[in-house]
C-alpha positions in Angstrom: 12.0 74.4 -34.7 15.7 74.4 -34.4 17.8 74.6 -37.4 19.7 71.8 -38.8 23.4 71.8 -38.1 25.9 69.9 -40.0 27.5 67.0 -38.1 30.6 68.0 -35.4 33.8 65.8 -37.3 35.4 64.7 -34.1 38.9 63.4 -33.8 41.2 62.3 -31.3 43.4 65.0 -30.7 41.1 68.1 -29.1 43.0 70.9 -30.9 42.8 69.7 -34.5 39.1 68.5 -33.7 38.3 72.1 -33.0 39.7 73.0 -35.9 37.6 70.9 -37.7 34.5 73.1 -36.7 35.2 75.0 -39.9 35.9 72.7 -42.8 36.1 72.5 -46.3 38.3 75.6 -46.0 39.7 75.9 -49.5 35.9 75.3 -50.7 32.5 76.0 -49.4 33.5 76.3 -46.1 31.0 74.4 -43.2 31.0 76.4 -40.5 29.7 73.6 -37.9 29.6 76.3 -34.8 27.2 79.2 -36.1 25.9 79.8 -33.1 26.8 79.7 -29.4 24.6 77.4 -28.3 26.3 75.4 -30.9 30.0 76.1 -29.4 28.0 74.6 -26.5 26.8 71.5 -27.9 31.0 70.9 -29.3 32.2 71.6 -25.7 29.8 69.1 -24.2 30.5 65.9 -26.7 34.2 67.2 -26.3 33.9 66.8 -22.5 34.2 70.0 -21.8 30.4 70.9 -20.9 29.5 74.5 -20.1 26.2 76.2 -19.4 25.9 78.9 -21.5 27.8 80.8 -24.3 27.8 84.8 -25.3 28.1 85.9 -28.6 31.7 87.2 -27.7 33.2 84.2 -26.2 31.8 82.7 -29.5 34.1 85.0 -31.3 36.6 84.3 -28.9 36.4 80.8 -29.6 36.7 81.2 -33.8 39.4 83.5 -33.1 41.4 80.7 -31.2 40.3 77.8 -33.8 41.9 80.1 -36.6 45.0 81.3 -34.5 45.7 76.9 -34.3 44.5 76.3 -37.6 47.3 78.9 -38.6 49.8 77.6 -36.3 49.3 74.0 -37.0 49.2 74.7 -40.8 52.6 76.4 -40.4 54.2 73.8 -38.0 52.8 71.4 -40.5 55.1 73.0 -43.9 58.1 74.0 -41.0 57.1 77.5 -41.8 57.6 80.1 -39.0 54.3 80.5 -36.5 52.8 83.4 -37.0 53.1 85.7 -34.3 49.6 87.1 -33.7 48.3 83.2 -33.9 51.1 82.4 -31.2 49.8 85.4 -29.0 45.7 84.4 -29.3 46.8 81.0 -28.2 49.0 81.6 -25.6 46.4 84.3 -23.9 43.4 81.6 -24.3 45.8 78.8 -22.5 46.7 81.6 -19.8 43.4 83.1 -18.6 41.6 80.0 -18.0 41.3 78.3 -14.6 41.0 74.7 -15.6 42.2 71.8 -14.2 42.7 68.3 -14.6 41.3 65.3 -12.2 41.6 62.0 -12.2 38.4 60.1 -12.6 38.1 56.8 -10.9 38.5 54.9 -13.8 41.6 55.9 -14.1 41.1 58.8 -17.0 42.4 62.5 -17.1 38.5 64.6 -17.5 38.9 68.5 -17.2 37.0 70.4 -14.0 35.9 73.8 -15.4 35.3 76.9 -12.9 32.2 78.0 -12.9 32.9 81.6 -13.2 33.8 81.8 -17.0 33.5 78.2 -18.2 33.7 79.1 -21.5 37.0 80.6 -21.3 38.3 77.7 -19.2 37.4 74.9 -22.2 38.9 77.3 -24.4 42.3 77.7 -22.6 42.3 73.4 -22.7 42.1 73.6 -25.8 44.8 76.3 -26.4 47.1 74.2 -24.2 46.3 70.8 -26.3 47.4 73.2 -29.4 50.4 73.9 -27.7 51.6 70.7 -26.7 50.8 69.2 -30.3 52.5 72.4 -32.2 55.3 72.0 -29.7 56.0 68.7 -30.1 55.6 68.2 -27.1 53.1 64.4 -28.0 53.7 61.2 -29.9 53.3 62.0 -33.7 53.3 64.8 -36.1 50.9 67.4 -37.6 50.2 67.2 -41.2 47.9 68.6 -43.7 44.9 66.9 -45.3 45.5 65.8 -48.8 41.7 66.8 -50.4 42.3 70.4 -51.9 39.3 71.5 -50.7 40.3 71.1 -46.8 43.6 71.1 -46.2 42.9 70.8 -42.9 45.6 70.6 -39.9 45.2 67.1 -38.5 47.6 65.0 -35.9 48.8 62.0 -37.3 49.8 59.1 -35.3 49.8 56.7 -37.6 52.7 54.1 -36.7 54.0 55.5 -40.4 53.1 58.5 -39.8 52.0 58.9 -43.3 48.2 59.0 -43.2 47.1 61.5 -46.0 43.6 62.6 -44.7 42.2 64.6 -41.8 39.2 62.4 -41.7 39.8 58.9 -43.9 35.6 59.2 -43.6 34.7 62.5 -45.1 37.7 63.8 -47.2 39.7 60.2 -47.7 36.3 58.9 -49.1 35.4 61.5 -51.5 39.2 61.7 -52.9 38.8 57.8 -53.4 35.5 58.1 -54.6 36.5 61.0 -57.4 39.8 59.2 -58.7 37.7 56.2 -59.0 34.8 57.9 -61.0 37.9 59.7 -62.8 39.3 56.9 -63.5 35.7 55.3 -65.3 35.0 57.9 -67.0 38.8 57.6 -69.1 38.5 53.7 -69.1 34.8 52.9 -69.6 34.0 49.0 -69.8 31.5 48.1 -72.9 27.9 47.1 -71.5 28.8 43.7 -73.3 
């Protein structure tokens, strides 16, 4: 019987979704890619399907989700980007042979090689980083409001002020604990 796996929190933007693979970082972390076949499983909803995964290109792949997590965190405070994060992403984005096609509807999908496929969906996803952490796209990279997460997230909000990562995990529960806070300081007689 396979184990249960917590829920993949997908987003919009690829690098901040991968990111997301490891949540409630300032908490008990979720780790939501414990095993390769589970990196798999993220690829494939993330249209990036591969056959198989090692153990090491699993490690290759947490070691490139922390190196943006720490780049995005830092682009997100306009803190310098640390330099061994900068070099892990720029040597994923470089040794994959990815490339884009244009689908018939009209949609950009990725075409992965077939030698090292796992390597090729990681290099997309190092080149998404960059082109968020550069930016390079239409909106800005903020941190998560909930203590516990603090996650990276792209926010293209028209305000560009949304406050959460994910308004349906960490938005919720900060809502959901100011209001209980909030009760337990005001409580309304039973009358």
């Amino acid at each position: 019987m396979r184990p249960a796996f917590p829920d993949f929190r997908l987003g919009k933007v690829l690098a901040t979704s991968f990111t997301g693979t490891l949540s409630e970082r300032h908490g008990d972390a979720v780790e939501r890619i414990p095993t390769p076949q589970r990196l798999v499983d993220w690829l494939a909803v993330s249209g990036l399907a591969v056959d198989s995964c090692t153990p090491a290109q699993l490690d290759l792949a947490r070691e490139l989700r922390e190196s943006i997590h720490a780049a995005a965190t830092a682009a997100a405070i306009q803190d310098t980007l640390p330099a061994s994060a900068v070099q892990v992403i720029n040597d994923c984005s470089a040794q994959g042979r990815a490339a884009a096609v244009l689908t018939p509807e009209g949609k950009r999908r990725w075409r992965l090689s077939s030698a090292s496929c796992v390597e090729d969906a990681l290099s997309v996803i190092a080149a998404d980083a960059i082109s968020i952490i550069a930016g390079e796209r239409d909106g800005k990279l903020a941190l998560c409001a909930s203590p516990t997460c603090q996650a990276a997230f792209f926010d293209t909000s028209q305000s560009r002020t949304r406050k959460w990562c994910d308004m349906n995990t960490c938005g919720n529960r900060q809502k959901k604990a100011r209001f209980n806070a909030n009760q337990r300081k005001n409580p309304r007689s039973a009358d």
